[in-house]
Every structure is written in structure tokens, then in C-alpha cells.
C-alpha positions in Angstrom: -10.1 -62.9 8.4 -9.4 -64.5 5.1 -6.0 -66.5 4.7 -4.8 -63.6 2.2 -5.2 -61.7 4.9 -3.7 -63.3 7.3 -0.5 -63.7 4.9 -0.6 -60.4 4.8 -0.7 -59.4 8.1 1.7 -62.0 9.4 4.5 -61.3 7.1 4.1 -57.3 7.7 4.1 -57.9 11.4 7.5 -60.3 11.4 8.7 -57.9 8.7 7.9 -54.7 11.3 9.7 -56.8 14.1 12.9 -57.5 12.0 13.2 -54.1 10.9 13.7 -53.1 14.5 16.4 -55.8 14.9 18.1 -54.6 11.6 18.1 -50.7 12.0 19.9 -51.8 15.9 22.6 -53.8 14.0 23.3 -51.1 11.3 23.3 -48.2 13.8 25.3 -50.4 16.3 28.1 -51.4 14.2 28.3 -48.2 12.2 28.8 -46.1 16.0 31.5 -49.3 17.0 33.5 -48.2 13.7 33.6 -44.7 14.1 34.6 -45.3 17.9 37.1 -47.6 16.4 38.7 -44.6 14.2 38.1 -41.9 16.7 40.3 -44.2 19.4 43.4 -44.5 17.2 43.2 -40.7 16.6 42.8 -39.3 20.2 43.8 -42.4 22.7 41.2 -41.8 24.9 40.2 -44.7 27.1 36.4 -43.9 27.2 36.9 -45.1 23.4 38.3 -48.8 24.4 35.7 -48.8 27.3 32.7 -48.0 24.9 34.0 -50.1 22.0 34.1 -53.2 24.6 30.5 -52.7 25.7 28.9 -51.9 22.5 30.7 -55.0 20.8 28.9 -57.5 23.2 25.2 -55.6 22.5 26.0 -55.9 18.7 26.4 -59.9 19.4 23.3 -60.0 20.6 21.7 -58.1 18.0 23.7 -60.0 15.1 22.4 -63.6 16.6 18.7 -62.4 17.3 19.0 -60.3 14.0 20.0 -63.7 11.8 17.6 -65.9 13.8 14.6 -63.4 12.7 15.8 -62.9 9.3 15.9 -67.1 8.9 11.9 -66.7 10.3 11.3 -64.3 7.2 12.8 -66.4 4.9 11.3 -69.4 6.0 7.5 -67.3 5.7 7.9 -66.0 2.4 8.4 -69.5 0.9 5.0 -71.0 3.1 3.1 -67.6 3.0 3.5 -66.3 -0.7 5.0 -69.9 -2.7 3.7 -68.0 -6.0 5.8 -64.7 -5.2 8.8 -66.8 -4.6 8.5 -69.4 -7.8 8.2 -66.0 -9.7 11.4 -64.9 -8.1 13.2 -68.2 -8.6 12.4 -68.2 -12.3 13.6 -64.5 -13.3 16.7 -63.1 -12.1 15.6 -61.2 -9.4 16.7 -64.6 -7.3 20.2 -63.9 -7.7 19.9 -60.3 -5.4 19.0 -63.5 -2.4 22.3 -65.3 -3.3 23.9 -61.8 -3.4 22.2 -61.6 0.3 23.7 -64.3 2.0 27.2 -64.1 0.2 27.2 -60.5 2.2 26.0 -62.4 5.0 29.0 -64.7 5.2 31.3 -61.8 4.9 29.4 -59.6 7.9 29.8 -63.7 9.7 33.6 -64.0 9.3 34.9 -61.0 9.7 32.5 -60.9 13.2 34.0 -63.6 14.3 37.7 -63.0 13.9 36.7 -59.2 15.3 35.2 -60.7 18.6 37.7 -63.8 19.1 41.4 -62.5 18.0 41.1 -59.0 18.9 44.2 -57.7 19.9 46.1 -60.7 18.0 47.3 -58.4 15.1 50.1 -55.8 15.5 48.9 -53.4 13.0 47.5 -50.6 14.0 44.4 -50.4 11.9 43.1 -53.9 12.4 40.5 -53.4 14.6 38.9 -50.7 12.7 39.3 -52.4 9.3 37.7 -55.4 11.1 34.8 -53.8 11.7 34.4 -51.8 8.7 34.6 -55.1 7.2 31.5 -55.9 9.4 29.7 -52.7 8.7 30.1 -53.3 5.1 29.1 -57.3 5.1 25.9 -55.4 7.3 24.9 -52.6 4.5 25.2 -54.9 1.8 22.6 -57.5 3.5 20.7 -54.7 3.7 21.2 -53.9 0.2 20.5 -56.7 -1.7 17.3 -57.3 0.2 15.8 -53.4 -0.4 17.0 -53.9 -4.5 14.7 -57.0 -4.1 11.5 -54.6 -3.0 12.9 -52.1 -5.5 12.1 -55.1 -7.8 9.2 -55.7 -6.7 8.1 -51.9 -7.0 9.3 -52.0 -10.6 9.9 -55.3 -11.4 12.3 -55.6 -14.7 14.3 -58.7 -16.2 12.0 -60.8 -17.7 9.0 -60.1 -20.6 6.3 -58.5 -18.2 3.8 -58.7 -20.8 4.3 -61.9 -21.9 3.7 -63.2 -18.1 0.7 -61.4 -17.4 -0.7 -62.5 -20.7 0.2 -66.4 -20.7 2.1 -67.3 -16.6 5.6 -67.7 -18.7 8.5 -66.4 -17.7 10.6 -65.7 -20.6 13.0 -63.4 -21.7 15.1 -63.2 -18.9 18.0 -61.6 -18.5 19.5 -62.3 -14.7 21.4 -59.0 -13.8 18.7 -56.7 -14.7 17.0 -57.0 -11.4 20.0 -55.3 -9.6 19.1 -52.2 -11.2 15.5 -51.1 -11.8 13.8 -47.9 -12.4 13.5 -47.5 -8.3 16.6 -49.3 -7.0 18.8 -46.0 -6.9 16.1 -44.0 -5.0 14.9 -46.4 -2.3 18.5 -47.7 -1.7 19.4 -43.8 -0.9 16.5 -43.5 1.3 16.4 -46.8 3.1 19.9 -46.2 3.9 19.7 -42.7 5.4 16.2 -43.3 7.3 17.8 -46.9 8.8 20.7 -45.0 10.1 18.7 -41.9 11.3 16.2 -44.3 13.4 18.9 -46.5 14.8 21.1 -43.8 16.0 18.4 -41.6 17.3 17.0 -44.6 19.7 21.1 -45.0 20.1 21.0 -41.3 21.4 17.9 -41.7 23.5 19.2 -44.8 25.6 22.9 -42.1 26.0 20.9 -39.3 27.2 19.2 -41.1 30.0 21.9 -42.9 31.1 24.0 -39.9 31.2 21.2 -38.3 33.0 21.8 -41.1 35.2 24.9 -41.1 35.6 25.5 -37.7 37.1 29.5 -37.5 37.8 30.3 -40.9 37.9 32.7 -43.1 36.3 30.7 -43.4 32.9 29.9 -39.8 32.5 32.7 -39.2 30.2 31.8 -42.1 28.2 28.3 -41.5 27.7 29.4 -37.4 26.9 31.0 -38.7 24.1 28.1 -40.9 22.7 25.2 -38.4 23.5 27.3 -36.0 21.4 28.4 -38.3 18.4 24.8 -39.8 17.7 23.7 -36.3 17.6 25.9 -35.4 14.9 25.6 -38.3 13.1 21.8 -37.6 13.2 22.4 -34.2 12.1 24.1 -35.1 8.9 21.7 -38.5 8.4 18.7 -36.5 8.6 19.9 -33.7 6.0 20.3 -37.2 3.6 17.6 -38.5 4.7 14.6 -35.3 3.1 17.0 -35.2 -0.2 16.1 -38.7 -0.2 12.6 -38.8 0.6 12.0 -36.2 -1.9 14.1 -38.2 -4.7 11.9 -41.1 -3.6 8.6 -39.1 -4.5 9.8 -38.5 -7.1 10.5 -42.0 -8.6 7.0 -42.7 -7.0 5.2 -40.1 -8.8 7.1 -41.2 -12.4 6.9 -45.2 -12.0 3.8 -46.0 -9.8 1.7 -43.5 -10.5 -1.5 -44.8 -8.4 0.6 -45.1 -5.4 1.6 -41.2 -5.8 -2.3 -40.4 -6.6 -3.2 -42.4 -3.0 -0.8 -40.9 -0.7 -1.5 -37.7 -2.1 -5.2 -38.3 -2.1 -6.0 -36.8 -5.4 -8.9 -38.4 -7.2 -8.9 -36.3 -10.1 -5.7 -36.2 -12.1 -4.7 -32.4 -12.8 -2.7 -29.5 -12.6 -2.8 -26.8 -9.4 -3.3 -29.7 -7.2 -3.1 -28.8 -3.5 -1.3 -30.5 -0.9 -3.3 -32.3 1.4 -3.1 -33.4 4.9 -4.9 -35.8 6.3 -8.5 -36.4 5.1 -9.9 -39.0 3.1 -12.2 -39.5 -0.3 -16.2 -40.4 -0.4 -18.2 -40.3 -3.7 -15.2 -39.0 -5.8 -14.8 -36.0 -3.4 -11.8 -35.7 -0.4 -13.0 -34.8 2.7 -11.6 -33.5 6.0 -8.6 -32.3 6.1 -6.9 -29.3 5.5 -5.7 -28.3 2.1 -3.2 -25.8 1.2 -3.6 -24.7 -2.3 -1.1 -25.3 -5.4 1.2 -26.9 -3.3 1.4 -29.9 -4.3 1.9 -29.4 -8.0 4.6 -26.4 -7.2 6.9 -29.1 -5.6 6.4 -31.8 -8.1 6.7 -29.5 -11.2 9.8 -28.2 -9.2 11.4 -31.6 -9.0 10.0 -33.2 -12.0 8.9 -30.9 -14.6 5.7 -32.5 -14.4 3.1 -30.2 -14.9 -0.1 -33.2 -14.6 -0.3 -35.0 -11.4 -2.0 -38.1 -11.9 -5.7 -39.2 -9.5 -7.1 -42.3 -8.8 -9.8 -42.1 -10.8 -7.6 -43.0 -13.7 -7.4 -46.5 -12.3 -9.8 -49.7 -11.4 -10.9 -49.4 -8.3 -9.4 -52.9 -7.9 -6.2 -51.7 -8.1 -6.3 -48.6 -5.9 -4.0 -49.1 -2.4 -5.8 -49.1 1.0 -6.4 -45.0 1.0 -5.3 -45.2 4.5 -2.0 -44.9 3.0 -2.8 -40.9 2.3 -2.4 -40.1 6.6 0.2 -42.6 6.8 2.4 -40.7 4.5 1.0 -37.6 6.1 1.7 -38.9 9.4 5.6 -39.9 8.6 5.8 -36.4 6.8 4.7 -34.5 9.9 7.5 -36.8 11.9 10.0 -36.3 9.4 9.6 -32.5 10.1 9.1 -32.5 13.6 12.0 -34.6 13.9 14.1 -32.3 11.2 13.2 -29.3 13.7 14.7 -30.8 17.3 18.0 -31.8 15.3 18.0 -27.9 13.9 17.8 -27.2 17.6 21.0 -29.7 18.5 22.5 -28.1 15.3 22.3 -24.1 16.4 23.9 -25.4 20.0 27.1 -27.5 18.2 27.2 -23.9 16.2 27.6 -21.9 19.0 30.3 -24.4 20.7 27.2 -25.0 23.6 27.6 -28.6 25.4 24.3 -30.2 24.9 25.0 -32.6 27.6 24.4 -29.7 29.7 21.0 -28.7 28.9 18.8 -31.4 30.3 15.5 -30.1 28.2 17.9 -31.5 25.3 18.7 -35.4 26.9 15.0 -35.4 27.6 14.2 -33.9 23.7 16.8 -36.8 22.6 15.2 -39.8 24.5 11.5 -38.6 23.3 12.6 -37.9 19.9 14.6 -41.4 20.0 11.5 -43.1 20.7 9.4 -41.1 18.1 11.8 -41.9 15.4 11.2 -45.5 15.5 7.5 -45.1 15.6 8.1 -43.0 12.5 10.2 -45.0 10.8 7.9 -47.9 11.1 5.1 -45.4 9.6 6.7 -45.1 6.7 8.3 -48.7 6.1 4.2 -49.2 6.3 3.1 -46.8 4.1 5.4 -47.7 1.4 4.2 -51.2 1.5 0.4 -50.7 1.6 1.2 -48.1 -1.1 2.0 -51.3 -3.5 -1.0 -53.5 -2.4 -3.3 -54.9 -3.9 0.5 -56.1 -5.8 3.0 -57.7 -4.4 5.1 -57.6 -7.6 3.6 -54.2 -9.0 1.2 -54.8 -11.8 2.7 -58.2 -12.4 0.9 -60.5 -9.2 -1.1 -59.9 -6.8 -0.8 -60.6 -3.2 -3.7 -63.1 -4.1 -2.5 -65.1 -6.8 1.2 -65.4 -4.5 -0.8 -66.2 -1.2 -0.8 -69.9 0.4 -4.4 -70.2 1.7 -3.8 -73.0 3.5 -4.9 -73.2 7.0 -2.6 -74.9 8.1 -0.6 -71.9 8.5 -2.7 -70.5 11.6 -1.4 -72.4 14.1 2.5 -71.4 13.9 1.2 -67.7 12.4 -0.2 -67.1 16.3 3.0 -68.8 17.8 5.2 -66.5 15.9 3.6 -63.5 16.6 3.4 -64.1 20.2 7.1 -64.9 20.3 7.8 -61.6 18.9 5.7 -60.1 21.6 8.0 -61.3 23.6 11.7 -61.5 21.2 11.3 -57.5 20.6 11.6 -56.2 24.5 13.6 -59.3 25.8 16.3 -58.2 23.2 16.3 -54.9 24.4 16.2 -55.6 27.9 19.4 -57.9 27.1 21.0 -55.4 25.4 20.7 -52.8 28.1 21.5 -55.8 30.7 24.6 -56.8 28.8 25.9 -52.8 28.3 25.4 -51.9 32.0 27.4 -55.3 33.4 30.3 -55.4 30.9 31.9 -52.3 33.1 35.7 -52.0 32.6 36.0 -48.3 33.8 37.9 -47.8 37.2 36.7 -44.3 39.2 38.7 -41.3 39.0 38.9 -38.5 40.3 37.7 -36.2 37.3 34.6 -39.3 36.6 36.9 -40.2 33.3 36.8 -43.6 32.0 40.2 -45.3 32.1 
């Protein structure tokens, strides 16, 4: 394995990890707030009860969350120095300061949330508190995908000019906040981060409700199994407007990324849409093909009438064309997924308790799981849709890439702690929700 190589792999893999930790935060947070709301409105105890337990998980996830993040950082500096002088010379460093000025605020108002609950007489504090968190979380989130955005479609500096000569020049520092992508992939990494947190949220609800049975915590898990179902109901509507508005900015800015996840080699019109299979001697193969598809939908979205192929570009320049049953795969998911939460949908319609239909808890916790794994597919997909760049047709992963061996060594200790950081979170989380019980036993199994 080359050093390049490793770089490569190293960073996705820590990147892959953290994206776990993330999407828990965001999901965890964002349920904690609308519990927040929802116990000023109906003063129900089960509220209070989950709000308590949930709060000490989200600690957990905050602390493991920033630790990891400080790992990335610390890699993209030793891994990819060129990448970040690049970014330190245009204006596309200032979306990092943005980063941790959200940080601080997601830091502060944590703190007074945890330690001085209770300490303020108005009635909305707690909520405000951790919208406030909620917000500080988004935004970290935020800055950091208008950075990739950047990197998709980097802007705010004279592109030419670098590629031609290595100087930077012509920058102008705000540009980087908004490129020809940024609006697109914010939409969609927002919706798909939510989705896949609060899905694996409604997975972990369902089996301990299925647990449960009648006791104490039945009430309280009731209410989560059926709020992260409707939040995943309304997040997964946003999340295929999204998508398809994200194919769309695809299709008009990186054109070779479009041609390799749809797998066409020739650029035309009438292209079909094509899952799975790959290309050999200028010809796809396998598969199955469905005919016109492919350019009905664009020409429906875009007015584009000629899709573009792969063999308008270098071959040096074409992405990994496993990318094509990458996207195919997270497609299929997407669908898959969009179907079960049709399902959940039709029963809220009809005023049916899905709590009572135990097919649907054990849908949820399989669907939970899947989500993640699809989620992932996709993060991955998008990213090996932009190699051999890692700013897109500006530098390549090669020219940023330390190739220092040095860099083995503590590569293979950080991936082995991550083997271990991932599950050990998650065994704490579940560890730290099952012992922070408040709820005294009644009668009617209600929390109190």
C-alpha cells in the first residue's frame, strides 16, 4: 500500500467513525429539544424522566464527539499538509474559524444546560437552552460540510492561475461560504444526518419497549418509539427532494462524477438508468438497464437534454467506478427505507398505535440499523465520487498527501482505537440511559 494510499484510507476510516459520533449528537439533541417543548405543553412526567436520561447520553456523545473531531483535525494537517496550506491561503480557512466559534457556542450553552438547570424561573429556559445547543450543533456541522462543498467546487481564489503557476491569488475570503454546491449538499447532509440518527434512535426505543412489556418505562419509551417515527417520516420526505437537488448540482458542476455513478461511458441523449454493473473495453456490463430513464429524470429536473460519459475525460481523472453500485446501493436503501416509513405513515393515518404491532418495533430496529449502513454508503460514494481530487480539479489527493512513513505507526494505533471508541460509546450510552432511572412504578406502568 502506497503512503497516498494509506492517507487516504486512514482519514476516510476516522472520517466514517466520526460521522457516527456526529449524526448521535445531532439526532440526540435535536429529540432532547423537542422533548423540552413537548413537556411545557402537556406536563407529562415521562417528558422530565426522558429529558434526564437522554441529557447524560448526549454528554457522552458531546465529549467522545469533540475528542474525535480534535483526531481529524490533528490528521488533516499530518496526512494532507498541501490540502491544508491551500486552505490556509484562500478563504476557504475562515469556514474552520466559523467551526469552532459554533463550537464554543454548542460548549457554553451545554454547560449552563447540564449544571444550572432548574436555576432560572422562566418558563422557557430549559428549552431555549438547548435549542441554543442544537443550534451551536448544526452550525458545527455546517461550516464543516460548506468546506467539502468547497472542496467539490472550490471558488475564492484565481483557479486558473493556481493550476498554472502554485499561486494563490485573487482571493476574495467570503466566497468560500457560498459555492455552486453549498446550497444543495448543506440541504441533503442535513436531512440524511437527522434521518440516520433518529432512525438508530427509533431502533434502540423499539427494543427496549419490546422489553419493557408493562413496566415503569413503557410509557416513556411509547412516546419516543412514536416521535422518532414521525420525525423520520417528515426527514425522509426532505431527505429524496434533497438527494435529487444534489444530482442535480452533481450532474451541472462535476460532470465526471455524474458520468461515474451513472456509469455512462458515452455522453448522450436516451441514456438508460442503470443498476449495478460495471464498464470493460468502453462497453457496461452486467447489470440491469432500464431504458430512457435516466435522461427522462435529468431532462425533468434540469432541462438537460445531453448527459455527459466518461469518455469525455482522461482516464486519469475518472473516480474509482466502484462508485456506480455505491450510489446504486444507497439508492436502493434510500427506497427501501422510504417504503417501511410509508408503512409507519398509512398506520399514524389511520390513528393505529404502532407500538402495538410488534412486526413494526422489529421493522424499526432493522431499518435503524440499515440506515446507518446506508448512510455511510453514501457519505462514501460521494467522496470517492471526487477522487482522484481532493480539491476538484484544483489538487490532487497526491500533490496534498504527506508520504512520510512515519505516519504508520500512529495510523494503526488510531484505527484500532476506533475499533474499540465506536461500540464502547455505545455500550456507554445504552449503560448510562438504563441506570439514570428516576421513574417510580404505578399502577397504569406511567412514568412519574
Amino acid at each position: 500500500m502506497s503512503m497516498v494510499t494509506f492517507d487516504r484510507f486512514l482519514f476516510a476510516y476516522t472520517i466514517g467513525s466520526h460521522i457516527i459520533l456526529v449524526t448521535m449528537s445531532i439526532s440526540l439533541i435535536l429529540l432532547i429539544t423537542i422533548l423540552e417543548f413537548l413537556r411545557i405543553v402537556k406536563d407529562d412526567p415521562a417528558y422530565a424522566e426522558l429529558i434526564s436520561r437522554l441529557k447524560k447520553v448526549f454528554v457522552i456523545s458531546f465529549g467522545v464527539g469533540t475528542a474525535s473531531g480534535i483526531v481529524m483535525a490533528v490528521e488533516l494537517v499530518n496526512l494532507f499538509p498541501g490540502f491544508m496550506t491551500l486552505v490556509s491561503e484562500t478563504g476557504a480557512v475562515n469556514l474552520l474559524y466559523a467551526e469552532i466559534f459554533a463550537f464554543f457556542l454548542e460548549t457554553i450553552a451545554l454547560v449552563i444546560y447540564v449544571y444550572f438547570e432548574g436555576a432560572y424561573k422562566w418558563r422557557y429556559a430549559n428549552v431555549s437552552l438547548s435549542f441554543t445547543i442544537l443550534l451551536g450543533t448544526l452550525l458545527s456541522a455546517v461550516f464543516i460540510t460548506m468546506l467539502n462543498a468547497w472542496m467539490n467546487t472550490p471558488n475564492g481564489f484565481s483557479l486558473a492561475n493556481y493550476v498554472e503557476t502554485g499561486a494563490v491569488t485573487g482571493i476574495n475570503p467570503w466566497a468560500p461560504f457560498i459555492t455552486a454546491s453549498t446550497g444543495a449538499e448543506l440541504a441533503h447532509m442535513a436531512f440524511t444526518t437527522i434521518l440516520a440518527g433518529i432512525m438508530v434512535n427509533g431502533a434502540y426505543f423499539s427494543y427496549k419497549y419490546i422489553r419493557e412489556g408493562s413496566g415503569p418505562m413503557a410509557s416513556p419509551y411509547r412516546i419516543m418509539v412514536r416521535l422518532t417515527g414521525i420525525i423520520s417520516i417528515i426527514a425522509v420526505i426532505f431527505v429524496g427532494v434533497t438527494g435529487s437537488n444534489e444530482m442535480v448540482s452533481i450532474l451541472v458542476n462535476q460532470p465526471v462524477k455524474y458520468a461515474a455513478f451513472d456509469l455512462n461511458y458515452f455522453p448522450g441523449t436516451n441514456l438508460p438508468e442503470k443498476l449495478f454493473g460495471t464498464i470493460q473495453n468502453g462497453s457496461v456490463v452486467g447489470g440491469i438497464q432500464i431504458p430512457g430513464l435516466q435522461s427522462m429524470l435529468a431532462e425533468l429536473e434540469t432541462k438537460i437534454t445531453v448527459l455527459p460519459g466518461l469518455a469525455q475525460f482522461p482516464v486519469s481523472v475518472w473516480p474509482p467506478l466502484i462508485v456506480h453500485s455505491l450510489f446504486d446501493l444507497m439508492v436502493a436503501g434510500g427506497l427501501l427505507l422510504g417504503l417501511f416509513l410509508f408503512v409507519i405513515f398509512l398506520f399514524f393515518l389511520l390513528r393505529k398505535d404502532v407500538v402495538k404491532y410488534r412486526v413494526l418495533l422489529y421493522g424499526q430496529i432493522i431499518m435503524g440499523i440499515f440506515t446507518f449502513i446506508i448512510y455511510e454508503i453514501g457519505w462514501s460514494a460521494d467522496e470517492i465520487g471526487r477522487q482522484p481530487w481532493i480539491v476538484y480539479n484544483v489538487m490532487s489527493v497526491s500533490k496534498a498527501s504527506n508520504y512520510s512513513s512515519g505516519l504508520l505507526v500512529p495510523g494503526y494505533l488510531i484505527i484500532a482505537f476506533y475499533l474499540i471508541l465506536v461500540p464502547a460509546t455505545f455500550y456507554f450510552f445504552a449503560r448510562t440511559f438504563n441506570s439514570s432511572a428516576r421513574v417510580r412504578k404505578t399502577e397504569g406502568g406511567g412514568g412519574h
